[in-house]
C-alpha positions in Angstrom: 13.3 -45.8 21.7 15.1 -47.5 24.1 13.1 -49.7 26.5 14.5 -50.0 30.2 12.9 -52.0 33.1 12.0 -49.8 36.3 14.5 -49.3 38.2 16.6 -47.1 40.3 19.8 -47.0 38.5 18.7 -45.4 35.3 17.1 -42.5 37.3 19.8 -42.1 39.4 22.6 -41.8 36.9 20.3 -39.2 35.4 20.5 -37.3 38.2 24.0 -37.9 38.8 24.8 -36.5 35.4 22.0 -33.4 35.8 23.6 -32.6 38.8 27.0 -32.3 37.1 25.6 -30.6 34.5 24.3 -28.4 36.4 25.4 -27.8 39.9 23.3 -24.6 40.6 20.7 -26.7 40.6 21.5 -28.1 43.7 20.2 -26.9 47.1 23.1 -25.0 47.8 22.4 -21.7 45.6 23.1 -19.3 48.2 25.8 -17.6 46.3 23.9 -18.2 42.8 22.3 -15.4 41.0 18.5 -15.1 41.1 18.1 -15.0 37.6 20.0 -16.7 35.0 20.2 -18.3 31.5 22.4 -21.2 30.8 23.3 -23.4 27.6 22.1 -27.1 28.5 23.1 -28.1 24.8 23.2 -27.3 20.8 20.0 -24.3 21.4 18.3 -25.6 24.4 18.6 -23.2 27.3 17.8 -23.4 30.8 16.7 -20.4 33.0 16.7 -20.2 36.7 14.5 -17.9 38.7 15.6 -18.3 42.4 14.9 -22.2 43.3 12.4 -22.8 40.2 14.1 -23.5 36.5 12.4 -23.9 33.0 13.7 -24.3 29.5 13.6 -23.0 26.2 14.5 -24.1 22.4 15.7 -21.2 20.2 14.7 -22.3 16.8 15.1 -20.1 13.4 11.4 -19.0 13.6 11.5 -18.2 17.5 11.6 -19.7 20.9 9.3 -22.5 22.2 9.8 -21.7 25.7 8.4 -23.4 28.9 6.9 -22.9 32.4 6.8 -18.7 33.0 7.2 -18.9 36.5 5.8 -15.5 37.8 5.0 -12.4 36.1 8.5 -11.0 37.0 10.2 -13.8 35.6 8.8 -13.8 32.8 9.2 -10.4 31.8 12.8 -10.6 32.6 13.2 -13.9 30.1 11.2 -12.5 27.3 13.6 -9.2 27.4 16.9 -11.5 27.8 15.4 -13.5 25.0 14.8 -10.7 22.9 17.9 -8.8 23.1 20.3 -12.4 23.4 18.6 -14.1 20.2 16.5 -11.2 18.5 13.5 -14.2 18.8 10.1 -13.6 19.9 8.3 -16.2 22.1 5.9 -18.6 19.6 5.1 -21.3 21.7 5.3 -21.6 26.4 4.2 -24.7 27.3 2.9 -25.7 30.8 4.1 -28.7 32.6 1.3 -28.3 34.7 -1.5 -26.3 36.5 0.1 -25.0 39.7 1.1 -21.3 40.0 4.5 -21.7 41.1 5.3 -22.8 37.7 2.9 -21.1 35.0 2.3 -17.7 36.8 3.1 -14.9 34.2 1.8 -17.1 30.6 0.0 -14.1 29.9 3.5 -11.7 29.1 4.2 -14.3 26.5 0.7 -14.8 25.3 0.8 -11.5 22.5 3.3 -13.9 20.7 3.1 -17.1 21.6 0.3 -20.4 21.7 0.0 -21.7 24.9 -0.5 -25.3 25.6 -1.3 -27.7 28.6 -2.9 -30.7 29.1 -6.4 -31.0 28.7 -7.2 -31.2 32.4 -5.1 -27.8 33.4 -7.8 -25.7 32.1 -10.4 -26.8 35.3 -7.7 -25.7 37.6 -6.1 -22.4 36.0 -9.6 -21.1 35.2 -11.8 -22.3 38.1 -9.0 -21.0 40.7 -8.3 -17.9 38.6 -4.8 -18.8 38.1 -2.2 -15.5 37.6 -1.8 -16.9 33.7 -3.1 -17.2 30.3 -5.3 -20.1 29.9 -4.1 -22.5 27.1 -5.5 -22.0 24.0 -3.9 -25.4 23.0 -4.8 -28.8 24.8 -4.0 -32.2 24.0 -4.8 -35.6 26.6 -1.9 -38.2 25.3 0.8 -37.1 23.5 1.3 -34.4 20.9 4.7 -32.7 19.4 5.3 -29.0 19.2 7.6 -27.9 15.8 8.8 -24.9 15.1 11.6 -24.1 13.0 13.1 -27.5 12.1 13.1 -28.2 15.5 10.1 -29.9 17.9 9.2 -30.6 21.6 7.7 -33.8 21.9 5.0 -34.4 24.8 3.8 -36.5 27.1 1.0 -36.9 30.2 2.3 -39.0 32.2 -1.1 -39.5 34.4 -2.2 -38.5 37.8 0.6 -38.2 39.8 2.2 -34.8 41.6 -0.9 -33.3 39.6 -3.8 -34.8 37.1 -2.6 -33.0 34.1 1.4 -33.5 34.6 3.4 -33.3 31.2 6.6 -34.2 30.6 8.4 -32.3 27.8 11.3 -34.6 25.7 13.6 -32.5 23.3 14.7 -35.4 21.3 17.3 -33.8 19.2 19.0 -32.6 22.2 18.5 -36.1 24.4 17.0 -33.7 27.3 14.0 -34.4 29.5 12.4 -31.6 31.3 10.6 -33.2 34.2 8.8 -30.7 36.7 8.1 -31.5 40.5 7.8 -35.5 40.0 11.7 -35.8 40.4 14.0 -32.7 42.6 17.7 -33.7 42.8 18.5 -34.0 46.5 15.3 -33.3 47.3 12.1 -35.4 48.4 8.5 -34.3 47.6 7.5 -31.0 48.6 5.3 -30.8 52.0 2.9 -33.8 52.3 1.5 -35.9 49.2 -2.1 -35.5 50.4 -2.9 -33.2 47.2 -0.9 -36.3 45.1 -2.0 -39.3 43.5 -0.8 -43.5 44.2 -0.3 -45.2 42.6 -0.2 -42.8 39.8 2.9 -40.7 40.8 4.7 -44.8 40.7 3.6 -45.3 37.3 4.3 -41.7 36.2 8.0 -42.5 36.6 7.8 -46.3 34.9 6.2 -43.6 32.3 9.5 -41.5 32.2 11.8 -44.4 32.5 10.4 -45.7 29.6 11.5 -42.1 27.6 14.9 -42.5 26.0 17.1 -39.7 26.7 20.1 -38.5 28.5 20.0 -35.6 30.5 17.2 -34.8 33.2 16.8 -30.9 33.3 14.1 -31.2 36.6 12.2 -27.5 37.4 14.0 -27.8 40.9 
């Protein structure tokens, strides 16, 4: 792994090249569909419900997919999914506990294990969260494999949330960071719900991750 000092340039150019990638990810989606699926690379894929994006790994043994969204969304991706790939859904992980990202778990819970960080659970269960509760936890690190292929893991402390994950797909060189970085966008609302320092050394956490393209959840 590639060690990098914290700073700006290394983030940026990340989200120069995200932005390239990707330009529908861009506050100008006006003309975008709601609802889409597009190839990052090799069998990652992105899906975009309105202004909110997760990703998913098509592996020979099924799909380890990510953040649901809502209960809509997710209906919508595990039928795409299943009629694009003929793969059922054996993993979704959460990036974290807020509903705007992990509504709908349970559509993809009669197939799949869910997993979150170990500090989700509180939150999802004690404000009756519209998901599946994890059945999965871990509180550092931990790698997800399926089908040759893996999902590696990683809390990167309090910050936008206490139980943020990031989720690094190493084959592919692709980050998928929720809610702590938004291309062209600053933090959502006030930070009064956040934590500081934390959210600071969240990002020395993901500067410190060697990879190449950021795919962000906004």
């Amino acid at each position: 792994m590639t060690q990098r000092p914290f700073i700006a340039t290394p983030v940026l150019a990340a989200l120069v090249l995200i932005a390239l990638a990707f330009p529908f990810a861009l506050p100008n989606t006006a003309q975008a569909a709601d609802r889409e699926i597009t190839k990052i690379t090799g069998d990652l894929y992105r899906f975009k419900n309105k202004f909110h994006f997760s990703v998913f790994l098509v592996t020979p043994e099924g799909v380890i997919a990510t953040d649901p969204i809502n209960k809509d969304a997710a209906a919508w991706l595990k039928a795409e999914i299943a009629k694009r790939f003929g793969k059922e859904i054996r993993y979704v992980i959460y990036s974290h506990d807020h509903r705007d990202h992990i509504a709908g778990g349970e559509v993809f819970a009669e197939t799949a294990t869910v997993v979150a960080h170990q500090n989700a659970k509180a939150a999802i269960v004690g404000e009756k969260r519209p998901t599946a509760v994890q059945t999965v936890t871990f509180s550092d690190r931990m790698t997800v494999e399926l089908g040759g292929k893996r999902v590696e893991l990683t809390y990167v402390g309090p910050s936008h949330s206490n139980n943020m994950i990031v989720m690094n797909f190493p084959e592919e060189r692709v980050l998928f960071l929720v809610d702590l970085v938004s291309p062209g966008r600053v933090p959502y609302k006030n930070l009064s719900d956040s934590y500081f320092p934390g959210w600071i050394d969240a990002l020395k956490k993901v500067e410190a991750i060697d990879f190449d393209i950021l795919a962000p959840g906004h």
